[in-house]
C-alpha positions, -999 to +999 in steps of 0.1 A: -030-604+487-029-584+520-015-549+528+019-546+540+024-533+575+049-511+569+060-498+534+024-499+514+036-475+489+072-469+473+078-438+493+072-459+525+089-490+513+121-470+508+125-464+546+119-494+556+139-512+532+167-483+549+159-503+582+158-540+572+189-532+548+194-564+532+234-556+528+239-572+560+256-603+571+229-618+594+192-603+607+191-573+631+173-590+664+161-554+671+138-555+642+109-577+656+108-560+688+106-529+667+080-535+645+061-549+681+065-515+692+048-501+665+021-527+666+012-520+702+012-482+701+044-474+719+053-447+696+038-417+705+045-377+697+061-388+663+072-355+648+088-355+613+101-326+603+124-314+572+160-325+589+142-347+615+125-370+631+114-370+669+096-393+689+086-406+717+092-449+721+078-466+753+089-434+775+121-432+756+130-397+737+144-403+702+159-381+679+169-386+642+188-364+624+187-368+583+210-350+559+194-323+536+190-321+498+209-289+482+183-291+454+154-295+450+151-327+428+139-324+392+099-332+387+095-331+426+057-314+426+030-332+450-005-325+446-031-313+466-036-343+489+003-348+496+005-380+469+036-383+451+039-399+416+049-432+419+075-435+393+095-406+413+105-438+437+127-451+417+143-422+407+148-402+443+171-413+473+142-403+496+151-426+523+181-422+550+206-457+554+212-459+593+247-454+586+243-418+574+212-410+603+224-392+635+209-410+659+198-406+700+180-419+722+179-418+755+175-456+766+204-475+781+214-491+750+248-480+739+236-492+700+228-458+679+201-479+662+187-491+692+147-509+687+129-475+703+151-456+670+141-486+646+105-488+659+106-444+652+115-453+614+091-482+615+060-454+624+077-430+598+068-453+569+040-460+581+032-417+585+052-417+548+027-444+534-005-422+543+013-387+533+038-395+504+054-361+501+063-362+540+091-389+523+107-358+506+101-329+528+118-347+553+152-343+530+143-306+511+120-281+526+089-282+501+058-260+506+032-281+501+000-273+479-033-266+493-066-277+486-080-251+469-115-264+482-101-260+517-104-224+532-092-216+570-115-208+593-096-180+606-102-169+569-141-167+564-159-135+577-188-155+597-214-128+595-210-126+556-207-165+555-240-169+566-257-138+554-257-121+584 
């Protein structure tokens, strides 16, 4: 059985089951040109942060705005890698519906959800599948764990490091 494209993990497949919402009448139209955009690069400068999502789609500036968390949810911890527990999927609303995502971008198209937004959400699962506990800082600001093999450079005194 092959990978999925988009959505390899639960945290992923959340948003993209927020994009392909199956509670429609008919298929959005948008979503193969999307998912085209993803596959060909045209998502650039993707920056998730907690609140939002910014991109840049085939020139196209894109903005996302998500609704916060008040608390932070129960058994929310990530460890040093940025993996979440698995079973926490089913359990947290990590992912936005388009309805409740504040949406711009500044293409021509008068839909809020136009394909260079949809083709944004298509790249954040994809960013969510390699770094799970970007899925929840994007809705609560979490601090996430460090490595506690990983020290900053700025950190280590080079003369001493090398026994100078």
């Amino acid at each position: 059985m092959t990978q999925p494209e988009y959505g390899a993990t639960p945290w992923g497949r959340a948003w993209v089951r927020a994009v392909e919402s199956t509670a429609v009448t008919r298929p959005n139209p948008l979503l193969p040109r999307a998912r085209s955009l993803v596959r060909n690069n045209a998502v650039t400068e993707l920056r998730a942060e907690t609140g939002s999502v910014t991109a840049t789609v085939s020139g196209h500036t894109v903005h996302i705005g998500l609704p916060l968390w008040t608390d932070v949810p129960e058994g929310l911890v990530a460890d040093h890698t940025g993996d979440l527990p698995d079973e926490l999927a089913d359990t947290l609303a990590v992912a936005v519906p388009l309805a409740e995502q504040h949406t711009e971008c500044d293409c021509r198209t008068r839909n809020p959800h136009c394909a260079h937004v949809l083709a944004a959400l298509y790249a954040l699962s994809q960013r969510v599948d390699e770094r799970p506990v970007l899925a929840a800082t994007l809705r609560y600001p979490l601090t996430e764990p460090t490595d506690p093999d990983w020290i900053p450079l700025a950190e280590i005194d080079v003369a001493g490091f090398y026994g100078g």
